[in-house]
C-alpha positions in Angstrom: -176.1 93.3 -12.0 -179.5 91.7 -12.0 -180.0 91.8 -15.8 -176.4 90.2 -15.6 -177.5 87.0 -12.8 -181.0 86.9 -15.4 -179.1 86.4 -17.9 -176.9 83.9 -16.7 -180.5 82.5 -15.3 -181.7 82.0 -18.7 -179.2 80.3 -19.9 -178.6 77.3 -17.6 -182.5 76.6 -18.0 -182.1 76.7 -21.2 -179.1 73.9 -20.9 -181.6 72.1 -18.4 -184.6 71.7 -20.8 -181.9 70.8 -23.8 -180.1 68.0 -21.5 -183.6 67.0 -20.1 -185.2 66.6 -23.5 -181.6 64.7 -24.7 -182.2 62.4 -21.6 -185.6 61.3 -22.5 -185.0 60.8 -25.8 -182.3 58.3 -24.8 -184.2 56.8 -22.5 -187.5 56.0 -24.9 -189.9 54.4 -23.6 -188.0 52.8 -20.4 -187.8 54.6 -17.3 -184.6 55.7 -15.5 -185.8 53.3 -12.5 -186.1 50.4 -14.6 -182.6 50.6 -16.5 -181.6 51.2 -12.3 -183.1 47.7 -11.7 -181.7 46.4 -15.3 -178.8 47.8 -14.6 -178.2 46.3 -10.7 -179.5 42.6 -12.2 -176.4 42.5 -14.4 -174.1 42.3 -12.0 -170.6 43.2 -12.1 -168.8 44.6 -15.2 -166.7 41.6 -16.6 -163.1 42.5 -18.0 -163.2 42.2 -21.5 -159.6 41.8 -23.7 -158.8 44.6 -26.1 -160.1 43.7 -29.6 -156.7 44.3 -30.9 -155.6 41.2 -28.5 -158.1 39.3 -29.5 -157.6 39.7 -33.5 -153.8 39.0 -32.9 -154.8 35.6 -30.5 -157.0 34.7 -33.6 -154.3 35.1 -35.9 -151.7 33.2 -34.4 -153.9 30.1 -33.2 -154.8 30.2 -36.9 -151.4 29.9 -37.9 -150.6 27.1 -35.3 -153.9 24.8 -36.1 -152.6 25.1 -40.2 -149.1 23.8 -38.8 -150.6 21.1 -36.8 -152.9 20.6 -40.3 -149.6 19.7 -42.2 -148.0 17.9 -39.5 -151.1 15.8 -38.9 -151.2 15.1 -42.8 -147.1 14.1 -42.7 -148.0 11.7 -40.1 -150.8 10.4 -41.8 -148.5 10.3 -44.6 -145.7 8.1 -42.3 -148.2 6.0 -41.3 -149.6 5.1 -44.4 -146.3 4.2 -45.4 -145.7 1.9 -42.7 -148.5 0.2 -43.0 -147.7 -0.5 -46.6 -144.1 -1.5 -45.7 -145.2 -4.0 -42.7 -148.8 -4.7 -43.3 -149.8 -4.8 -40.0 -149.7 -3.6 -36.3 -148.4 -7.4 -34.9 -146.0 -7.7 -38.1 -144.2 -4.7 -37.3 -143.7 -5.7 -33.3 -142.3 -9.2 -34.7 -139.8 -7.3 -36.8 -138.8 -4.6 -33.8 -138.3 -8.4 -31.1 -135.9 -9.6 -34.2 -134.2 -6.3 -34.6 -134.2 -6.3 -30.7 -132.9 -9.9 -30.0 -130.4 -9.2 -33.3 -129.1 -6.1 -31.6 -128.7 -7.7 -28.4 -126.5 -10.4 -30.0 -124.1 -8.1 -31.8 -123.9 -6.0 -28.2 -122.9 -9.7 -26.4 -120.4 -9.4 -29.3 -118.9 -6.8 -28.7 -118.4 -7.1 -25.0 -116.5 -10.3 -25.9 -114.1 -8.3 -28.5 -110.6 -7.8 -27.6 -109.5 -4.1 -26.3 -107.0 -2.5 -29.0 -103.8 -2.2 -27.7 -102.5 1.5 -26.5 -102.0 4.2 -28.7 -104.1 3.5 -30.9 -108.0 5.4 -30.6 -109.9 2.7 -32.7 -109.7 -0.5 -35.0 -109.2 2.1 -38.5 -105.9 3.5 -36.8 -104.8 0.1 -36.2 -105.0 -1.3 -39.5 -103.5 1.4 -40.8 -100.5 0.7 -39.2 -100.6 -2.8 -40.8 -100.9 -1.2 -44.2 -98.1 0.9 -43.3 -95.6 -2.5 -42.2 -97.3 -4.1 -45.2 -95.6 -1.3 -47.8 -92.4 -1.0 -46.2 -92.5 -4.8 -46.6 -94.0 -4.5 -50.5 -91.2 -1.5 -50.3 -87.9 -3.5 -49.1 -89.0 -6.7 -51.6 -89.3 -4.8 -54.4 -85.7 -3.1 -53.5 -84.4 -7.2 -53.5 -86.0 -7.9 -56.6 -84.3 -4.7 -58.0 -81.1 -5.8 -56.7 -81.1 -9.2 -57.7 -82.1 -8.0 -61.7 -79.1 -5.8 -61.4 -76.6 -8.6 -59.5 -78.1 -10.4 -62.6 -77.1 -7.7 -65.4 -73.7 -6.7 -63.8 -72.9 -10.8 -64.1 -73.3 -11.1 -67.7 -71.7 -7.8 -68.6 -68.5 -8.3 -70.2 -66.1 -7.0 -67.7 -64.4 -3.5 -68.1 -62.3 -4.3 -64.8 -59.6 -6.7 -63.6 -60.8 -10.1 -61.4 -60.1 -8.3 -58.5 -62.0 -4.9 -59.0 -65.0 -7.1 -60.1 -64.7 -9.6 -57.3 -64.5 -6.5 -54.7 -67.8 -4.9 -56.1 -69.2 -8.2 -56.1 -68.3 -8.2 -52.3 -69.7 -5.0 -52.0 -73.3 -5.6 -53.9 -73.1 -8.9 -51.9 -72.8 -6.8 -48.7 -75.5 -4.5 -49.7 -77.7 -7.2 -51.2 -77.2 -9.2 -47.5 -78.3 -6.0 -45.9 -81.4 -5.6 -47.6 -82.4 -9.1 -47.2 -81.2 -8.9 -43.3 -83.9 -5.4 -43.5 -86.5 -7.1 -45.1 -86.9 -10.3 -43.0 -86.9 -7.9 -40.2 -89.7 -6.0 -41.7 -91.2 -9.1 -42.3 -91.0 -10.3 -38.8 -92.1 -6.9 -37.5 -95.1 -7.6 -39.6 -95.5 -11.3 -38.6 -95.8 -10.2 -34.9 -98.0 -7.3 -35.7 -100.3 -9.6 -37.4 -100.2 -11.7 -34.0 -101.0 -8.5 -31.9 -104.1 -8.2 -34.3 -105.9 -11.5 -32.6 -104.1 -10.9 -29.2 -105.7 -7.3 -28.7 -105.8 -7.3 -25.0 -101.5 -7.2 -24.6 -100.1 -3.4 -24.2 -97.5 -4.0 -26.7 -97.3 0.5 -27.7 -96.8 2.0 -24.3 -94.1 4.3 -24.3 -92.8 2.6 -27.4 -92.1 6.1 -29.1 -89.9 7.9 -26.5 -87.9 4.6 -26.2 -87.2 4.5 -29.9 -86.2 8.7 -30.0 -84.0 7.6 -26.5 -81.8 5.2 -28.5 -81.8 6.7 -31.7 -80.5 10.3 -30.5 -78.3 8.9 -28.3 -76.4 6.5 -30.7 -76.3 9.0 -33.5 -74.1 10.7 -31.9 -77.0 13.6 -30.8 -76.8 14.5 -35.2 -80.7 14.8 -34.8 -82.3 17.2 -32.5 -85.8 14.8 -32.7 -87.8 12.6 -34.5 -91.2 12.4 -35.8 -93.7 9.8 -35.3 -96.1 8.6 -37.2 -98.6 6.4 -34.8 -95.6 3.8 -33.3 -93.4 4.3 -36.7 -90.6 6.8 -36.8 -91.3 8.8 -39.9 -88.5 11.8 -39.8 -85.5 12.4 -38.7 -84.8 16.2 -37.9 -81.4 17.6 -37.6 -80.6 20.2 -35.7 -80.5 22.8 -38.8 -84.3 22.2 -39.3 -83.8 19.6 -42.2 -85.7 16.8 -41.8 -84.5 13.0 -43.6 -85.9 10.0 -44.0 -85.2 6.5 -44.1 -84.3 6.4 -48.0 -82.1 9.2 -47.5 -79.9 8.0 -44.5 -76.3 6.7 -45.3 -75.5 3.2 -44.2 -74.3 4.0 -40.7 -77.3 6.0 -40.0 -79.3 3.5 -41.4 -77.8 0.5 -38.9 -78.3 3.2 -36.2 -81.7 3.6 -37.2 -82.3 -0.1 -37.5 -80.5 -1.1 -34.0 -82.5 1.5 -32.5 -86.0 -0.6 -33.8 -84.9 -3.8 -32.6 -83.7 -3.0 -29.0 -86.9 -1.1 -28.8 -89.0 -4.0 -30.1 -87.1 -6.8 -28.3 -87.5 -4.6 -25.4 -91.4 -5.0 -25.4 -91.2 -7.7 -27.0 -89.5 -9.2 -24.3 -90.8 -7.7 -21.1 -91.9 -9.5 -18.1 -90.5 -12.5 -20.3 -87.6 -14.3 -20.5 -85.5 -14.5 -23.3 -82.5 -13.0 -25.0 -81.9 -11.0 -27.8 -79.4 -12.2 -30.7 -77.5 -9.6 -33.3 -75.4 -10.3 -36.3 -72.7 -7.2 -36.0 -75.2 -4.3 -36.6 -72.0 -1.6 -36.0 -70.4 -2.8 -39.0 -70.9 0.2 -40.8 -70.8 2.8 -38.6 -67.8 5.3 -38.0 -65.3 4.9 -34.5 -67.5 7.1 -32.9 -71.3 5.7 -33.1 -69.8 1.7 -32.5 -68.7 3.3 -29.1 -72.3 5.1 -28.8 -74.3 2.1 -30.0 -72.0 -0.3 -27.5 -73.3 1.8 -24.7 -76.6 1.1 -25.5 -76.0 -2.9 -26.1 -74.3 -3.0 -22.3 -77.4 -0.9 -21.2 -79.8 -3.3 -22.8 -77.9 -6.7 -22.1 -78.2 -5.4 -18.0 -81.7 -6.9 -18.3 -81.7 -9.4 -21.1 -78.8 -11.6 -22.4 -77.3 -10.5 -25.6 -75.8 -12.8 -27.9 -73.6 -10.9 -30.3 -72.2 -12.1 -33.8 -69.1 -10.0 -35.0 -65.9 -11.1 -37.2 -64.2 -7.9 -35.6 -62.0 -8.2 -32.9 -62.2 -4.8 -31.8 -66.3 -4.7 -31.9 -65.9 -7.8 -29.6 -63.8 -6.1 -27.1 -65.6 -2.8 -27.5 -68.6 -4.5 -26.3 -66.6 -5.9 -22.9 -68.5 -9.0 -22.6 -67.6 -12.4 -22.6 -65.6 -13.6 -25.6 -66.0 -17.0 -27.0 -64.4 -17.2 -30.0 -64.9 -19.5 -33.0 -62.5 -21.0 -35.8 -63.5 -22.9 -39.1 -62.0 -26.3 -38.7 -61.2 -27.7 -42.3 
């Protein structure tokens, strides 16, 4: 046991004189009580970043001071440019007062404008519906013209008929040519007050001018048509109740008087609201079967409640249809 606690002896000794000789060699020529005192005049031990941190920081303010290089240099660019396009500081603030004072007349402008009517969102809806009056006018003329060449062609024909077949197709293409005149200045008035409502923005001329229109129409056709389509205040379709959908062109005559009644009670309605006046119509039932003359009569009586109706008819029975008062006139020779 004691050559056992000897040996054990020996060897921490020898770990004493190795870690005393390592200590003095690391300490040189100081003394441990002076790098005590060196060590006590420092101070504190400041908190110092990773380098890892600091290498990434020094990357990415790197980065941002060569983006704010090349925006510096754009902006030196921009302002080159404006000094070569205005010359001068003072230049360029007499420019922005004229584009200032210019702006502030074209706002006084517009304050003073007149409000588009309802229905329509702004001015580029509007004057498309012109355009649109403006080809169903272009539309219905051209139709006259066409009539008229024909009228022409069918006169100097030589006849193939007796006097009285050709004098009762002349009646006829009389008829229809009369129609499509009667259409046409309609479409032209339509477009005359249109062109009114363009300078006299301010009057609500649209409201509720669309279910008025479908009211009239489905009820004097006899409920044929399930609905109809619109196109801004314009009826575009008419939809049967099998899904097929018709237009104007491709109405028959009665349906087409139906149609046409239908417009001008609607228009004379606003036309003529909060005003007085009275509405005047040259037999539009002419051409329509028993049935729709009683429908469209309804409508008439319903209308002439709140305006006065002045209706034009060589038929006896429209006159009496109609139940109002009857003043008739004869040709004195």
């Amino acid at each position: 046991k004691a050559q056992s606690t000897n040996r054990e002896y020996e060897r921490l000794k020898n770990e004493f004189v190795y870690a005393k000789r390592n200590f003095t060699e690391k300490l040189g020529e100081e003394t441990y009580a002076k790098l005590e005192k060196k060590h006590q005049q420092l101070g504190k031990e400041k908190h110092v970043r990773p380098l890892e941190k600091i290498s990434s920081e020094k990357v990415r303010l790197e980065i941002k001071l060569e983006n704010l290089q090349k925006e510096m240099k754009g902006e030196e660019e921009r302002v080159k440019i404006w000094k070569g396009k205005y010359e001068s500081h003072d230049k360029m603030i007499s420019i922005l007062g004229s584009k200032l004072h210019r702006q502030e007349e074209l706002n006084n402008k517009l304050k003073n404008l007149a409000e588009l009517p309802d229905g329509f969102d702004d001015y580029i809806n509007f004057y498309d519906y012109i355009d649109r009056l403006n080809d169903n006018d272009r539309k219905v003329q051209e139709e006259i013209s066409i009539l008229r060449e024909q009228k022409i062609i069918t006169e100097n024909k030589k006849p193939d008929q007796s006097s009285e077949e050709l004098k009762m197709q002349l009646g006829e293409s009389e008829q229809n040519f009369q129609r499509m005149l009667l259409e046409g200045k309609a479409l032209a008035h339509i477009k005359e007050k249109a062109i009114d409502l363009l300078g006299k923005m301010d009057i609500k001329t649209y409201e509720g001018f669309q279910n008025k229109f479908i009211k009239y129409f489905i009820h004097m056709s006899g409920k044929s048509f399930s609905r109809v389509e619109m196109e801004q205040d314009l009826p575009e379709k008419l939809i049967k109740h099998d899904g097929s959908k018709l237009t104007y062109n491709l109405l028959s005559f009665g349906t087409k008087d139906t149609f046409s009644l239908a417009l001008r009670l609607t228009m004379a309605e606003y036309f003529l609201r909060d005003k007085s006046g009275f509405l005047i119509l040259d037999d539009p039932l002419v051409d329509m079967d028993s049935g729709r003359q009683a429908l469209a009569a309804e409508q008439i009586n319903e209308f002439a409640k709140t305006k006065q109706i002045i209706f034009l008819t060589c038929h006896p029975q429209t006159a009496k249809l109609l139940n109002g008062k009857y003043v008739e006139m004869t040709l004195v020779k």
